[in-house]
C-alpha distance (Angstrom), angle and dihedral (degrees) to the residues before:
residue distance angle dihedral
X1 . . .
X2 3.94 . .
X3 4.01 110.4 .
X4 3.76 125.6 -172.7
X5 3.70 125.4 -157.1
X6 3.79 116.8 -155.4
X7 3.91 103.3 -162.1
X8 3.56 128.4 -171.5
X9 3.62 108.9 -147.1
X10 3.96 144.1 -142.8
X11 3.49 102.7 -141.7
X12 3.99 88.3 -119.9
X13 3.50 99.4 -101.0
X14 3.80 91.0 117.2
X15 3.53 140.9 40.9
X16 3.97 97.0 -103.2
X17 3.81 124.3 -173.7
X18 3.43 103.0 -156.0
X19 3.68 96.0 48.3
X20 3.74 90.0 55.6
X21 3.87 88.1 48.3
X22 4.06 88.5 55.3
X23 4.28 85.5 47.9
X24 3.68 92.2 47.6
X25 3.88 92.4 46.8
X26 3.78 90.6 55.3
X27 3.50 93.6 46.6
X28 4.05 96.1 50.9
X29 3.66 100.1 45.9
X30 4.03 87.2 49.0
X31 4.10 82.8 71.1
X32 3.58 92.7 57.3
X33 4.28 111.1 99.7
X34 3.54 112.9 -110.5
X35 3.87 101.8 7.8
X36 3.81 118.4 102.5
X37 4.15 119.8 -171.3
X38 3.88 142.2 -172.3
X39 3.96 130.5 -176.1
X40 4.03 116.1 -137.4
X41 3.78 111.3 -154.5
X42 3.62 118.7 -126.6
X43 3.97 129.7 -158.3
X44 3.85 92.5 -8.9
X45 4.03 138.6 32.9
X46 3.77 111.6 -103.4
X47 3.73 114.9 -107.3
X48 4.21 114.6 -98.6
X49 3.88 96.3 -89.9
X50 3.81 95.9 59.5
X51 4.05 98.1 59.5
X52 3.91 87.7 77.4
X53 3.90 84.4 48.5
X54 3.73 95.6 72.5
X55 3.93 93.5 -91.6
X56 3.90 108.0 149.8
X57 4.27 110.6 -137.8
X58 3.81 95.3 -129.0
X59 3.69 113.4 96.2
X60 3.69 123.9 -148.5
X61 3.82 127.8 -155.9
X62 3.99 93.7 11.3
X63 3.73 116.2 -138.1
X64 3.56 102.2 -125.9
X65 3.96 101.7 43.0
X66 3.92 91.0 48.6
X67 4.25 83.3 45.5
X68 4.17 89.6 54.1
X69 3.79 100.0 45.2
X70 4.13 86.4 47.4
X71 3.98 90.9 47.1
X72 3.36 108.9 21.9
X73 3.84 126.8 57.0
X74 3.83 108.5 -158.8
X75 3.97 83.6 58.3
X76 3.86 103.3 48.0
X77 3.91 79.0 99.6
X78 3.25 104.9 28.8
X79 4.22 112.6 162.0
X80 4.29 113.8 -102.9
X81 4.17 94.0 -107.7
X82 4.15 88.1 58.4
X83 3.88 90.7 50.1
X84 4.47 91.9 46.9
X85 3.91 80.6 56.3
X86 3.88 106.7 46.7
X87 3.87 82.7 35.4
X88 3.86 89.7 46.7
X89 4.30 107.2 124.1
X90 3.94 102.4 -111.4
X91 4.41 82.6 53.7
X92 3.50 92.0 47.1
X93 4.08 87.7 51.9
X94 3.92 98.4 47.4
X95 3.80 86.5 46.2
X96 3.93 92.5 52.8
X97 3.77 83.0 53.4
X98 3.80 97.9 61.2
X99 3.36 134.5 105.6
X100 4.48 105.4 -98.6
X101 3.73 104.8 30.6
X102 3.60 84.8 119.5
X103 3.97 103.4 32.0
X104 3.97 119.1 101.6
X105 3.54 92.6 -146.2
X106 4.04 120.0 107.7
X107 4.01 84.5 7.7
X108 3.48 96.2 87.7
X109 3.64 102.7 116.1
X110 3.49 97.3 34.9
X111 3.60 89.6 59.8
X112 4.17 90.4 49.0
X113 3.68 87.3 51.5
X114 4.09 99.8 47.9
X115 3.47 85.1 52.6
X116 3.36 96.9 47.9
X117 3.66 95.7 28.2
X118 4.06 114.1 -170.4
X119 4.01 87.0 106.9
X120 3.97 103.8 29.4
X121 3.80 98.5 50.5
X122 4.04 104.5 59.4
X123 3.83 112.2 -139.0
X124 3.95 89.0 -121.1
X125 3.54 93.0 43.9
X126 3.83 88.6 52.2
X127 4.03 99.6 44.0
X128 4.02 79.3 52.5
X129 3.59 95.6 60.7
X130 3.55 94.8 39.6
X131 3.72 90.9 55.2
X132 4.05 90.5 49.3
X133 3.57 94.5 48.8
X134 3.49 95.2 48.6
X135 3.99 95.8 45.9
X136 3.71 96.2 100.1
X137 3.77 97.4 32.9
X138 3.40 133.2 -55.1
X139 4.15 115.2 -74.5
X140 3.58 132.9 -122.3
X141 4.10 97.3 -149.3
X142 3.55 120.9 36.6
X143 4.15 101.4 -178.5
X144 3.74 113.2 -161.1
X145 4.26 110.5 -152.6
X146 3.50 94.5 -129.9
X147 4.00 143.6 -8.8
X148 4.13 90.1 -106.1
X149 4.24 80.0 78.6
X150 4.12 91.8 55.9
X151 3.22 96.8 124.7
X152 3.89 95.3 71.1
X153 3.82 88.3 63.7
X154 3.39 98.1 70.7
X155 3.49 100.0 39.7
X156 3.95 89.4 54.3
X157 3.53 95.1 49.3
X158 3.68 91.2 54.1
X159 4.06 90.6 53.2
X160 3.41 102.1 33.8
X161 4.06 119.0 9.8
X162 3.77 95.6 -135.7
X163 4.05 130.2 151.4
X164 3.41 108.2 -78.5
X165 4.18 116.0 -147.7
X166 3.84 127.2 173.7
X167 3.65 136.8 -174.3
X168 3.75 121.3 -133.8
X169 4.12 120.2 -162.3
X170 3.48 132.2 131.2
X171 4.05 103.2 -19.4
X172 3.78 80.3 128.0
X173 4.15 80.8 82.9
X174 3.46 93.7 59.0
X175 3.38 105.5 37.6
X176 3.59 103.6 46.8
X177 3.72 93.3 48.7
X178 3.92 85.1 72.1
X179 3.72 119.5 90.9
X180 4.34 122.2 -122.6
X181 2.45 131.9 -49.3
X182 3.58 90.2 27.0
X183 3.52 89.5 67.2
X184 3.40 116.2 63.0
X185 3.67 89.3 28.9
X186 3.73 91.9 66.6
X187 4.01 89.0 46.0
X188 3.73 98.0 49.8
X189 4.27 85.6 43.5
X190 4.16 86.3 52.5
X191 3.82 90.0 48.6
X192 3.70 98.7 40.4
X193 3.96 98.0 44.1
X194 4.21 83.4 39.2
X195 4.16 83.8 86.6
X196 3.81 82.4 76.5
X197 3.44 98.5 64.1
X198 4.06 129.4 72.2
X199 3.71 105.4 -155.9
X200 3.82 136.6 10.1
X201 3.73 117.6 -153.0
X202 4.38 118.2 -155.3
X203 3.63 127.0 173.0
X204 4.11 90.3 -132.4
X205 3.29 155.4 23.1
X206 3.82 99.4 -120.2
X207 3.97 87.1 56.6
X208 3.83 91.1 51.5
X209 3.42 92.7 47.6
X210 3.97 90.7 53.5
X211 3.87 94.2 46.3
X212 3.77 96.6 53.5
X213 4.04 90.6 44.6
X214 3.71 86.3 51.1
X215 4.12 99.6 47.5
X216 3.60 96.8 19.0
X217 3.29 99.4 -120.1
X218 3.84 129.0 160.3
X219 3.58 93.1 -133.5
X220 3.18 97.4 -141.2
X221 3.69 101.5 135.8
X222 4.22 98.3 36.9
X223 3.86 106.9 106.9
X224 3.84 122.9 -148.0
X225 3.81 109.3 -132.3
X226 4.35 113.4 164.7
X227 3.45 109.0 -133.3
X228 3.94 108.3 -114.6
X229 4.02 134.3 171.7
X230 3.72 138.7 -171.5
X231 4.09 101.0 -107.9
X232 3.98 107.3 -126.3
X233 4.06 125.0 -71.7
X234 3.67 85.5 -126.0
X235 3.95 112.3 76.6
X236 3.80 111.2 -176.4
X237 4.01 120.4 -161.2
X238 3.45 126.9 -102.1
X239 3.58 110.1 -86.8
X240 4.31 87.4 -134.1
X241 4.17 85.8 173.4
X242 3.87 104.4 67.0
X243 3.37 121.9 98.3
X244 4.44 123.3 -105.4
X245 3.87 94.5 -51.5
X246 3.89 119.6 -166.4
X247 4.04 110.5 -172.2
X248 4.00 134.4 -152.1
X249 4.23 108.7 -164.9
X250 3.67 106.2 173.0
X251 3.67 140.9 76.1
X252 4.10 102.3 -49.1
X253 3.81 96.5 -127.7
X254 3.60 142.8 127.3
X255 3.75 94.3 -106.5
X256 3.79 93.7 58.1
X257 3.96 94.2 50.8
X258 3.81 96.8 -111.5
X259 4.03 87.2 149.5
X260 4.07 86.7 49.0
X261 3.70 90.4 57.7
X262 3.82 95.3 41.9
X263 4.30 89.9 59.8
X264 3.80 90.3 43.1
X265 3.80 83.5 57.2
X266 3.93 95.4 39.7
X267 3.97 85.0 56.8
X268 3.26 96.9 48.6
X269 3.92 93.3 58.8
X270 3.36 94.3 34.5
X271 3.46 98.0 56.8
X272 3.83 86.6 43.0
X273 3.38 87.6 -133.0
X274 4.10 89.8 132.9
X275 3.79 95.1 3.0
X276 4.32 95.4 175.7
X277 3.58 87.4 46.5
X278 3.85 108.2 126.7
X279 4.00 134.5 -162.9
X280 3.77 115.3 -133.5
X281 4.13 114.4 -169.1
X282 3.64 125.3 -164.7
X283 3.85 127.4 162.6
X284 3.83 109.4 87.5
X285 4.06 121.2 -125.4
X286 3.97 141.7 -153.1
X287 3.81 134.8 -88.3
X288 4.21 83.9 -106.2
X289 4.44 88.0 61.3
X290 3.84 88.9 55.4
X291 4.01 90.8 90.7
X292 3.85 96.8 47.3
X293 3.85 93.9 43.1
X294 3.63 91.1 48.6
X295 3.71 81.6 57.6
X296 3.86 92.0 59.3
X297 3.61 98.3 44.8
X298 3.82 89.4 49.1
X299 4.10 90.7 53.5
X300 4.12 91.1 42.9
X301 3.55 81.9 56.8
X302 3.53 106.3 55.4
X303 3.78 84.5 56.5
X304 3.74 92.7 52.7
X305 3.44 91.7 -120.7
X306 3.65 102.3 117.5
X307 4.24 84.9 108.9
X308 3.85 89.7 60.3
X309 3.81 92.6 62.8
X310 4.13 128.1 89.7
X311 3.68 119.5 -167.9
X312 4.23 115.1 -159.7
X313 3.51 97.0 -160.8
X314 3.65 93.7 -172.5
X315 4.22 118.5 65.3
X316 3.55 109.2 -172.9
X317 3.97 135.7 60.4
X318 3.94 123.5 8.8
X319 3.77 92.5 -13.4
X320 3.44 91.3 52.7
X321 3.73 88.9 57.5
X322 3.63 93.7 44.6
X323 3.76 94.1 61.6
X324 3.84 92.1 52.9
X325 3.56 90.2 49.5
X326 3.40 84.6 57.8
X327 3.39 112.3 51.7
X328 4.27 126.8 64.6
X329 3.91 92.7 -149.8
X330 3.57 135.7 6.5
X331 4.00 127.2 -159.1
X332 3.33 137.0 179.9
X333 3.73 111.0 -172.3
X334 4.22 103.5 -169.9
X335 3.65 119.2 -160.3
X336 4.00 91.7 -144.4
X337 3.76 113.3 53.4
X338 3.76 108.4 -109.6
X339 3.76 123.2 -140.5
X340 4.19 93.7 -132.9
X341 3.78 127.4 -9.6
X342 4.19 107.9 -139.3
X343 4.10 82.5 -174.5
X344 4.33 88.3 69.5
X345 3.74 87.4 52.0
X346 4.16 90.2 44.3
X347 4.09 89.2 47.5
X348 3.68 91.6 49.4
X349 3.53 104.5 42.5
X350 3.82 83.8 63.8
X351 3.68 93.2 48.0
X352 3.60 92.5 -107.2
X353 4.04 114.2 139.6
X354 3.96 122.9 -131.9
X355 3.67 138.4 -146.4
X356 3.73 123.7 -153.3
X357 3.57 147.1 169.6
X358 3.69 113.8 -108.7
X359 3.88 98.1 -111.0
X360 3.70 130.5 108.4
X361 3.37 121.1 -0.1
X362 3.83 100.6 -32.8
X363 4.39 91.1 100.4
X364 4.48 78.4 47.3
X365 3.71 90.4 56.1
X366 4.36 99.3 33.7
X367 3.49 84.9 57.8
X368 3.78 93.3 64.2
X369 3.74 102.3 25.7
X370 4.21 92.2 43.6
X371 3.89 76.3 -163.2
X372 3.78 101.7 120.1
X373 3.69 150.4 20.5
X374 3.97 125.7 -110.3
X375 4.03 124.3 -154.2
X376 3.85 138.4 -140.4
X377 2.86 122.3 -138.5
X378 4.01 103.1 40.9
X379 3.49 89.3 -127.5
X380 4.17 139.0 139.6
X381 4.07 89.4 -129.6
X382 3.89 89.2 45.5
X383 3.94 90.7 53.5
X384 3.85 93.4 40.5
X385 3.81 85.7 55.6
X386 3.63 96.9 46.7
X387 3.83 92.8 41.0
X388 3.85 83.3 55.2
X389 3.36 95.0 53.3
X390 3.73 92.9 53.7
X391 3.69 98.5 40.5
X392 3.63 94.6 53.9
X393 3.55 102.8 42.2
X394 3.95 112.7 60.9
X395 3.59 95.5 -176.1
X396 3.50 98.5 63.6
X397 3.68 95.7 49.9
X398 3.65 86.5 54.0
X399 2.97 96.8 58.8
X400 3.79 103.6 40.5
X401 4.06 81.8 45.8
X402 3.91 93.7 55.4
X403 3.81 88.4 38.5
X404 3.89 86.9 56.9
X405 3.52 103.8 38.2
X406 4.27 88.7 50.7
X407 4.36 87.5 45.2
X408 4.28 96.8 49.3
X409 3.80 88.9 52.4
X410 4.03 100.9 42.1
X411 4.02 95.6 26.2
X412 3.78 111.4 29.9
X413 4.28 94.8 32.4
X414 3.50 124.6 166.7
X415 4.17 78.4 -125.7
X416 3.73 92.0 53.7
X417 3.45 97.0 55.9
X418 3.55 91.2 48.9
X419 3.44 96.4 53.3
X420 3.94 93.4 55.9
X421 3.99 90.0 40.1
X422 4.03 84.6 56.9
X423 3.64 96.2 51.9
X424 4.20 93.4 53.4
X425 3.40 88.6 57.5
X426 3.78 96.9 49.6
X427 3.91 87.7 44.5
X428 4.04 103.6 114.0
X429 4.08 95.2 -145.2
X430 3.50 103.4 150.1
């Protein structure tokens, strides 16, 4: 079996769930017998540590080109040799750099028309993908990253009648930052172009559940698979010499709470409750998070405790695993509820415990991983008390560690996953 993943990517700038989710599925179904897979980047090159992944170089659909022809008039038909040069890699790179790659705003349409995809997707544009994807026979899975990109479904099934998969997680972010009728346009476009696709594949039950109150959708044909991973060869000691350490890995942004954890911290000093204790960040951001963490590093100054703070700016490899080794807890208490969490699974793999509000899917995943505490209500005195708890008794986080360490690696496997991802794409729905 020949599957294709068609991934939209980040730009790597940022530690982003989703895109890790896209590596990981490439990497599980690739230990399935008999089934071989690659991942073609759309809008934006993937970052270095992908290309060993499976990620092809050529880009489809660059970022910038499809950006001009939405904004900019004189471009909406501009000639093929223009496009190779805004769309050219080192272009693609500064652009993933700027401030608004990630921000709804002024990318209203373009997100109606992806989904819909008769405008977004150029004719040219699509014949050229069709003719790479079929260059070393045609595939039996093409995989779409996420249901924002729907509007490639249909126009592959009308050249080339092949299995359509798609991923679903988190779009609700994206979409529901967009004002009406924006909206509910872009729902009732996801559920009426969803006929197009054959199976839909969510790491849980809560984020199903969303999807098919937000479409409509019976949800009969969208398959629960639980993210899982196989935790890194490397296993680096437990730094037992630092002083109280609460972490933030993820994207440092508004949306994910970063501020929230920052007064939780501020309390806890200021209160001199644990008055070494120390806040280590890791997870990278965009030029548009500048402003808000500017905001943070203003208010930990006016504490004077700008000294008791350790950026990682690097999230992946041996630095990765030097922050969690590092760090007694880590939480990272979103504002919007998200539909997994990949940075639970990360902090328990390495033994590391986790506190998080009760929203989402966090209770979903706790229940498996048994690595972590959740908190009601979703408030900064309900985390400060439940970091407290944590950072002052050792023996708990042991054993909530130990429990989550044992859980990722039986539960959440790299193996499990590809198990479940096998059995979608042997599922006759259509």
């Amino acid at each position: 079996m020949k599957v294709v993943y068609l991934i939209t990517g980040s730009g790597g700038s940022f530690y982003c769930g989703n895109c890790y989710r896209d590596m990981l599925y490439v990497r599980a179904i690739r230990k399935v017998p008999g089934i071989s897979a690659k991942a073609i980047p759309l809008y934006l090159p993937p970052d270095r540590t992908t290309y060993e992944s499976g990620f092809e170089k050529e880009v489809f659909f660059g970022a910038i080109s499809m950006f001009l022809r939405e904004k900019v008039r004189i471009f909406r038909n501009m000639p093929v040799f223009l496009e190779k040069i805004f769309d050219a890699t080192p272009f693609l790179k500064l652009a993933a750099r700027q401030a608004g790659t990630t921000r709804t705003e002024g990318f209203e349409s373009l997100t109606l028309n992806m989904i819909e995809g008769d405008n977004a997707f150029r004719k040219n544009e699509m014949e050229r993908l069709v003719r790479y994807l079929l260059k070393d026979g045609k595939p039996d899975i093409i995989h779409l990253s996420n249901a924002l990109i729907l509007g490639i479904a249909r126009q592959l099934k009308n050249r080339i009648k092949v299995k359509i998969v798609c991923s679903l997680l988190n779009e609700d972010d994206w979409i529901d930052d967009m004002v009406e009728p924006y909206r509910g346009k872009a729902w009732e476009m996801i559920a009426r172009e969803s006929v197009y696709v054959d199976s839909f594949i969510t790491p849980s039950h809560y984020y199903k559940e969303l999807f098919t109150q937000k479409t409509g959708l019976k949800g009969d044909n969208i398959f629960v698979v639980p993210l899982g991973f196989d935790p890194d060869p490397v296993d680096i000691p437990r730094n037992e010499n630092h002083p109280p350490a609460v972490g933030y890995f993820c994207r440092v942004n508004y949306h994910n709470g970063f501020d929230k954890l920052v007064d939780a911290f501020i309390k806890l000093k200021s209160d001199s409750i644990i008055s070494d204790l120390t806040l280590n960040v890791c997870g990278g951001y965009t030029g548009d998070d500048k402003p808000f963490i500017a905001e943070q590093i203003k208010k930990i100054r006016a504490h004077g405790f700008q000294k008791s703070v350790r950026i990682y700016p690097q999230f992946q490899g041996n630095k990765k695993l030097e922050f969690f080794s590092d760090v007694d807890v880590i939480s990272v208490p979103v504002r919007k509820y998200d539909g997994y969490g990949l940075y639970i699974l990360e902090a328990n793999s390495s033994g590391v415990p986790v506190v998080q509000p009760a929203t989402g899917a966090f209770p979903e995943i706790l229940q498996i991983t048994k690595g972590g505490v959740t908190y009601t209500p979703d408030t900064v005195e309900e985390l400060c008390e439940v970091l407290l708890r944590l950072l002052k008794d050792r023996s708990l986080r042991e054993v909530l560690g130990s429990n989550g360490k044992i859980n990722v690696r039986q539960e959440l496997s790299l193996d499990r996953m590809s198990a479940g991802l096998s059995q979608v794409y042997n599922t006759n729905n259509k």
